[in-house]
C-alpha positions in Angstrom: 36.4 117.6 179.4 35.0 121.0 179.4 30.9 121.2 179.2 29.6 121.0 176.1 32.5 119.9 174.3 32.5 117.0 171.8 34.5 114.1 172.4 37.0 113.1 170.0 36.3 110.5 167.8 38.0 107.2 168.4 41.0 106.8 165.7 40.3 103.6 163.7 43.2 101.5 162.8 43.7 100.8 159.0 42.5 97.7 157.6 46.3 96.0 157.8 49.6 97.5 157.9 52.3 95.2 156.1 55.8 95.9 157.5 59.5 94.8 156.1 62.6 96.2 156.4 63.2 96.0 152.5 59.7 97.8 151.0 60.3 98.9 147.5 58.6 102.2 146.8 60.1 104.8 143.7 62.7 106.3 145.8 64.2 103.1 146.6 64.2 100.1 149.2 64.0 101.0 152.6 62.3 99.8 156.1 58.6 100.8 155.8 55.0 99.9 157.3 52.1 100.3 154.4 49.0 101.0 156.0 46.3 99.7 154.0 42.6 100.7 153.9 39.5 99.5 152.0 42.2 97.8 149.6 44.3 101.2 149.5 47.1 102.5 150.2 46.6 104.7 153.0 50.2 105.8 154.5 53.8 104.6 154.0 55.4 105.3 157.4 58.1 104.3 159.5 58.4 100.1 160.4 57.5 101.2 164.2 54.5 102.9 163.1 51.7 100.4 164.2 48.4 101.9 165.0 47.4 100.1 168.3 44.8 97.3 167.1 45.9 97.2 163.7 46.6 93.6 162.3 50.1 93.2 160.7 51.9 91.0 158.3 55.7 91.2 158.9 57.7 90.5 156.6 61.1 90.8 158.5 63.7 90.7 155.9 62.3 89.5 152.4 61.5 92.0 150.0 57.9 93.7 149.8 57.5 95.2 146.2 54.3 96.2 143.9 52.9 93.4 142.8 53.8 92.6 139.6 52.1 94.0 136.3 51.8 91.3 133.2 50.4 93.4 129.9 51.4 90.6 127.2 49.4 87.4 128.1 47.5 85.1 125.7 44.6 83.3 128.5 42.7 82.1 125.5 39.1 82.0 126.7 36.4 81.7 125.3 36.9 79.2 122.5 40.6 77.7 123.3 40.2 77.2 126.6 42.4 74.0 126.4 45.2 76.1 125.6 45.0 78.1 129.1 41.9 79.9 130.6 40.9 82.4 133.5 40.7 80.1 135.9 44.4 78.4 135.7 46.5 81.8 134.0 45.4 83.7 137.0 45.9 81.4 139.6 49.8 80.7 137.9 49.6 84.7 138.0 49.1 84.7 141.7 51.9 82.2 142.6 54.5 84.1 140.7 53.7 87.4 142.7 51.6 89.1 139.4 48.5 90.3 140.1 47.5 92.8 137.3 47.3 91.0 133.3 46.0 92.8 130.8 45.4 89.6 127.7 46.0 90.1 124.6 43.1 90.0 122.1 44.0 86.6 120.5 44.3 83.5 120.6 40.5 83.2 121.8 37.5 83.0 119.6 36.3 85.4 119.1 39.2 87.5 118.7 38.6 90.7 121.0 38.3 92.7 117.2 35.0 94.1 118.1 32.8 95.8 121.2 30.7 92.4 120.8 33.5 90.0 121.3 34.8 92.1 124.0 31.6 91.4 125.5 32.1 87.8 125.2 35.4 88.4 127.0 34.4 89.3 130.1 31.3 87.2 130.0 33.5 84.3 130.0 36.0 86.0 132.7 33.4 86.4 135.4 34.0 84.5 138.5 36.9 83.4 137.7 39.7 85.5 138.2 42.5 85.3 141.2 43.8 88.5 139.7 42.5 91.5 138.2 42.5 91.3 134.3 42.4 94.0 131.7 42.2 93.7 128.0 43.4 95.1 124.8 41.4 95.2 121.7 42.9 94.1 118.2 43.6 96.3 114.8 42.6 93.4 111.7 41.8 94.5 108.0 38.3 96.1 108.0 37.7 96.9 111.4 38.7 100.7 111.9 35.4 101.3 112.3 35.0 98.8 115.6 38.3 100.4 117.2 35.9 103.5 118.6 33.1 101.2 120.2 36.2 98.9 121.6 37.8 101.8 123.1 34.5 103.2 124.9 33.6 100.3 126.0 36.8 99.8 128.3 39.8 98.4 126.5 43.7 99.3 127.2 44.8 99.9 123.4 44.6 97.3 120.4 47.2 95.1 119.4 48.3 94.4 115.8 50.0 91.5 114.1 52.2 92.4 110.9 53.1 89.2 109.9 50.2 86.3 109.8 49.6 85.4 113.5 48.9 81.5 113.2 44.9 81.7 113.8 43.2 82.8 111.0 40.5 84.6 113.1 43.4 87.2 113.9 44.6 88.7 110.1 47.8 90.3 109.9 47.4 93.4 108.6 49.1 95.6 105.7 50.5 98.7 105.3 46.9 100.0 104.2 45.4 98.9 107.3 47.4 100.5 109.2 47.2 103.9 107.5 43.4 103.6 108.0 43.8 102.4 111.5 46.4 104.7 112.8 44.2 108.2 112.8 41.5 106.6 114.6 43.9 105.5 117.4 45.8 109.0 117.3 42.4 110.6 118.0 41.2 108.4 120.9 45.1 108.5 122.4 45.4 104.9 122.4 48.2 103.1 121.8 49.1 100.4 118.8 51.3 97.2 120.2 52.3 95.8 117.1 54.5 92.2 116.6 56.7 93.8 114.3 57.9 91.5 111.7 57.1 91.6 108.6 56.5 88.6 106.0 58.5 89.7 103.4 62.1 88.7 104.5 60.4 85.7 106.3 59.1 84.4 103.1 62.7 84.3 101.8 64.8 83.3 104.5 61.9 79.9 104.5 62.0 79.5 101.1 65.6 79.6 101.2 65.8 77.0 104.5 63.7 74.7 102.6 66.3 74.4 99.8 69.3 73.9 102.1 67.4 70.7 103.5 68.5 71.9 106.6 66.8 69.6 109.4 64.2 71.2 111.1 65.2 69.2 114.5 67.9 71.7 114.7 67.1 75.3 116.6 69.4 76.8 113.7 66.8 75.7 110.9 63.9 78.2 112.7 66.3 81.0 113.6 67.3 81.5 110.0 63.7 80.5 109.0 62.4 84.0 111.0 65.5 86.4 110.1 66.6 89.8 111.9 65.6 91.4 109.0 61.8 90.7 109.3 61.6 92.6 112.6 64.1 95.4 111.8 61.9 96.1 108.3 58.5 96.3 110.4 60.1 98.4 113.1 61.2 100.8 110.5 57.6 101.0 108.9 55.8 101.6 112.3 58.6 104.2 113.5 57.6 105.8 109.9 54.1 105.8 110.1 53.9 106.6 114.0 55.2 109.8 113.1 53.5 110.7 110.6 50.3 110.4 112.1 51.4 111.2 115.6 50.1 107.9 117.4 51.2 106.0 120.4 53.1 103.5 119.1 54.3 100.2 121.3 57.1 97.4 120.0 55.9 94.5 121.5 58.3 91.2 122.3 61.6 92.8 121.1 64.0 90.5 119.9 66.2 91.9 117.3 69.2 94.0 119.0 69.7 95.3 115.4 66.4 97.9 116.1 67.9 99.4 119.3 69.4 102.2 117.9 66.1 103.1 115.2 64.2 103.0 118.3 67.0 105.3 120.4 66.9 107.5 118.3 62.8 107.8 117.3 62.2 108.3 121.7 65.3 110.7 122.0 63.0 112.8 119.1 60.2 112.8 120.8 58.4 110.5 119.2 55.4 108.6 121.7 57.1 105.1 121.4 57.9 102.4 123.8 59.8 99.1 124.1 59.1 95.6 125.3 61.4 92.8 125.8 60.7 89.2 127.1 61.8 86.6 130.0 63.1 84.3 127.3 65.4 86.7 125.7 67.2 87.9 128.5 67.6 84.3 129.8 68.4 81.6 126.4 70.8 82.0 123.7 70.2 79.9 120.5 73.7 78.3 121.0 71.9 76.7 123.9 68.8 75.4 122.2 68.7 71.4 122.4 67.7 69.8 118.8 64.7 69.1 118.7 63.3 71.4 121.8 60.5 72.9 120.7 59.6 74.0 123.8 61.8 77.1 123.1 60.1 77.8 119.7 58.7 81.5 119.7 58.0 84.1 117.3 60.0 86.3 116.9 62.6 83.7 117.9 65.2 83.3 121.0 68.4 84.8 118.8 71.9 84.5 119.9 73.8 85.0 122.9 75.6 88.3 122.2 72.0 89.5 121.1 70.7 89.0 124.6 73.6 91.0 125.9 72.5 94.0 123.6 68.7 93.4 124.7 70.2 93.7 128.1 72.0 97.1 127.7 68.7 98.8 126.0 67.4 98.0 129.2 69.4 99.7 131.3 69.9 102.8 129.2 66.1 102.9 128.6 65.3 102.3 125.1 63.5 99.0 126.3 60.6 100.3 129.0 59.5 97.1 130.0 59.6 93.2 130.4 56.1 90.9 130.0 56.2 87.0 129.5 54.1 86.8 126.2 52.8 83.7 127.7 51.3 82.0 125.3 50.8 78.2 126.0 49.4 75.4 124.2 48.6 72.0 124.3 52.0 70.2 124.4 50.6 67.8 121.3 51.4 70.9 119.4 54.5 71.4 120.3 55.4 67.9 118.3 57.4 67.2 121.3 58.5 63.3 120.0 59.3 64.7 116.1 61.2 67.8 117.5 59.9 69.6 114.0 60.9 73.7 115.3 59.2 74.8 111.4 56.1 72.9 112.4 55.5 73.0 115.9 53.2 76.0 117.7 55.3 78.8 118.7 54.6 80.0 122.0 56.5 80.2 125.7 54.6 79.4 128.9 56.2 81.3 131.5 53.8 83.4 133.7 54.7 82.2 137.1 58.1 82.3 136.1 59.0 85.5 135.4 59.7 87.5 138.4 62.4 84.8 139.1 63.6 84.1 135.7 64.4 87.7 135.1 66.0 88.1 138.8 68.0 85.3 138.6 69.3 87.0 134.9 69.3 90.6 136.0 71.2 89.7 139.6 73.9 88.3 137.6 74.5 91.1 135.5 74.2 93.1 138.9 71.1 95.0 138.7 69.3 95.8 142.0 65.9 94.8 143.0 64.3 98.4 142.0 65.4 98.2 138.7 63.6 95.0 138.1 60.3 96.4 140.1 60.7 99.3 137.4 60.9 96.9 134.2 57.9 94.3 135.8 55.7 97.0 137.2 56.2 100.1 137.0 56.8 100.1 133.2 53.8 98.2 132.6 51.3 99.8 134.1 52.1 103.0 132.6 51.6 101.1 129.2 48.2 100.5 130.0 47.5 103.5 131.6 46.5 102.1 134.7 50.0 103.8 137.1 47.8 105.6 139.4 46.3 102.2 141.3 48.8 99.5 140.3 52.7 99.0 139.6 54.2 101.0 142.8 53.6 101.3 146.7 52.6 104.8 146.7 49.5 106.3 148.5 46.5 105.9 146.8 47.4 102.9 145.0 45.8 99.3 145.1 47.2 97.7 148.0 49.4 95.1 145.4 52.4 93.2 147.0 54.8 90.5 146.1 56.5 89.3 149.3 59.7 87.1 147.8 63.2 86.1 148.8 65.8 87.0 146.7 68.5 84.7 147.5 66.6 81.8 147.9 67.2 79.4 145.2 64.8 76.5 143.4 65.0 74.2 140.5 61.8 74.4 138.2 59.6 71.3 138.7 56.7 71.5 136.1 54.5 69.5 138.4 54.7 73.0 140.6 53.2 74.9 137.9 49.8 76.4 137.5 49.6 76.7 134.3 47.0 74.4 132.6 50.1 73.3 130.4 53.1 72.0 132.3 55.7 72.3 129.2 58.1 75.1 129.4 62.0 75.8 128.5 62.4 76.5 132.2 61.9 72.8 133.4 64.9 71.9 135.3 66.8 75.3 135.6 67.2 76.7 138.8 66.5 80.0 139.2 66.4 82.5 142.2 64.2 84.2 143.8 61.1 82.6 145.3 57.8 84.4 145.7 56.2 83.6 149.0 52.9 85.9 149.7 50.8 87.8 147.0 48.5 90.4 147.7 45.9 92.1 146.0 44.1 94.8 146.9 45.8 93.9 151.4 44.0 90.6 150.4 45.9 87.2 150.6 45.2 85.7 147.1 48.6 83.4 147.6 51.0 82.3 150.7 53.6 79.6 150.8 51.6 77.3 148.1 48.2 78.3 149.0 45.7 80.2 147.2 42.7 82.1 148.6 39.3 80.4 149.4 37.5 82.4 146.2 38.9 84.2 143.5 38.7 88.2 144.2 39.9 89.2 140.7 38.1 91.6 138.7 37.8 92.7 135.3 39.7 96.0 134.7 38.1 99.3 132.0 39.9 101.5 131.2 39.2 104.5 132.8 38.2 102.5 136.1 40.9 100.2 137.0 
């Protein structure tokens, strides 16, 4: 070394490099090494490219994609923390290969309808997260004025119920609200997720079941209790009032195939408007619905087989942008499991470490590719919450978020394997494919082969700073 010359500085390996020969990234699957530093993605190089010292995880020839994004999850804390919680939905979100929920502001009390509340929120999050956790506010009668303070203080958008929601801290709002609601959230840019049905053709089609005398064991009772037309007639509405005031507009839980083409048509003009479809209606049929199951009761409901196949196709032409569970679990008293009642029991699907292989197992069968699914469960998502430049894909400069999974490998749901406070779900006892075997948030083990983390590392996500 010449005199006076500075010696180089020694080159410091990254943090971890996480190598497979199947790494999903947006130009497809290929053979990759993902350096990782400080929780980041630092490089996506060749799968020989090991810095000398680095430690590596190898995962040979399972599939490394982004972690999993979940933006329609009911946790339920504070208040109804016997329904779910932090602590157990995040540790159910870590097994099933998620590691980015953003909850929906019901069914906890309070309902996240105000900057307070949202307070109270993440007051009762702290310390216990296994994943990181954002939130959306809600849009009720009276509280336009609250949507401003919500959205400073760090929530993803506010979520709307058009049809009463079954807690009566959570109104469903009115046309009226919404007109008062809507310029507010076209000013701050934040989108509306709105459960589009509407009462009025629900009212009927009950009032109509209940003089048939129709037995309310029977799946067919609820699914002409909760009619097409209910969800078609609210999509309309939000399509027309979206455009007139020029706001961000998202269809939460899609069920009715009859909307497709409204909502075709309403993207293809430009209009800011996206889809979302769930696990359970791209996997039951209600020609498949046991009497008396009310473990499959949801709201909107599961609707018929050539339904699903239509849900399916908007999926792959791209008026549906995404797939979240809608988790929403309860204590199995109130599903009335030993009456088998479908008009009286809670409506709700517990799903959340299911849905990576419940939609794999659907999607491989109508031969989709891994990608597309990364696309629906991650990509799609995070863009919906605004949060695509650190989670959703393996790109540079995003959180270091994998799911490590084999495809082919098959299991048959036992409930006792579940994490979810509640054990009930319409999955027990299907077998399904694809099994999630590492998780990793930010290049930090939260899950491996059955095992969680020593702590929780989760944190509380702001918009703005996720």
């Amino acid at each position: 070394m010449p005199a006076g010359s500075n010696p180089m500085p020694p080159i410091v390996p990254p943090d971890l490099v996480v190598r497979g020969k199947r790494v999903v990234t947006p130009a497809g699957e290929r053979p990759a090494a993902i350096h990782i530093r400080g929780g980041v993605i630092e490089a996506i190089a060749g799968p020989s490219d090991i810095p000398a010292g680095a430690a590596v995880h190898d995962a040979g020839d399972l599939v490394v994609m982004p972690a999993l994004v979940d933006t329609h999850v009911h946790i339920n804390e504070p208040g109804r923390t016997e329904w779910e919680g932090f602590s157990t939905a995040t540790r159910a979100a870590a097994a099933g290969g998620i590691t980015t929920l953003v909850e929906m502001p019901l069914n906890s009390i309070p309902a996240t309808t105000t900057a307070a509340a949202y307070r109270e929120k993440l007051a009762a999050a702290a310390s216990k997260l296994w994943v990181d956790v954002g939130f959306w506010g809600g849009v009720v009668p009276g509280n336009a004025s609250e949507l401003r303070p919500l959205w400073d203080a760090g929530v993803f958008g506010f979520k709307c119920f058009l049809a009463p929601s079954g807690v009566e801290e959570f109104a469903c709002v009115r046309e009226a609200d919404l007109r008062a609601a809507l310029p507010e959230l076209a000013a701050l840019g934040a989108p509306l997720l709105a459960h589009s049905e509407v009462p009025g053709p629900i009212e009927a089609a009950s009032n109509s079941v209940a003089k048939s005398g129709a037995s309310p064991r029977q799946y067919s009772t609820w699914l002409a209790s909760r009619p097409r037309e209910a969800e078609n007639e609210a999509i309309a509405l939000l399509l027309h009032l979206a455009r007139r005031f020029q706001a961000r507009l998202h269809i939460v839980h899609l069920s009715s195939s009859d909307a497709v083409a409204a909502l075709r048509e309403a993207k293809a003009s430009g209009l800011a408007a996206t889809v979302e479809t769930c696990p359970h209606y791209l996997t039951f049929a209600a020609e498949e619905v046991p009497g008396g199951a009310t473990q499959f009761k949801c709201a909107p409901p599961i609707r018929e087989r050539e339904n699903r196949e239509k849900l399916w196709e908007a999926l792959a032409d791209g008026t549906i942008d995404l797939i979240a569970t809608d988790h929403s679990p309860c204590p199995p008293t109130m599903k009335l499991a030993e009456e088998g009642d479908f008009l009286r029991a809670w409506g709700g699907i517990a799903s959340l470490q299911l849905s990576l292989p419940a939609v794999w197992t659907e999607a491989r069968r109508r031969g989709y590719a891994v990608p597309r699914v990364a696309a629906w469960m991650c990509g799609g998502p995070a863009r919906l919450a605004g949060i695509e430049k650190h989670k959703g894909a393996i790109v540079v400069g995003c959180d270091a978020d994998f799911v490590i999974w084999n495809p082919d490998a098959a299991f048959r749901v036992d409930p006792a394997q579940l994490h979810h406070r509640h054990k009930l779900t319409p999955y027990a006892g299907r077998e399904l494919k694809g099994v999630v075997q590492t998780t990793f948030l930010r290049g930090r083990k939260v899950f491996d082969r059955g095992e969680f983390s020593a702590t929780p590392i989760g944190q509380a996500l702001h918009r703005g700073g996720a």
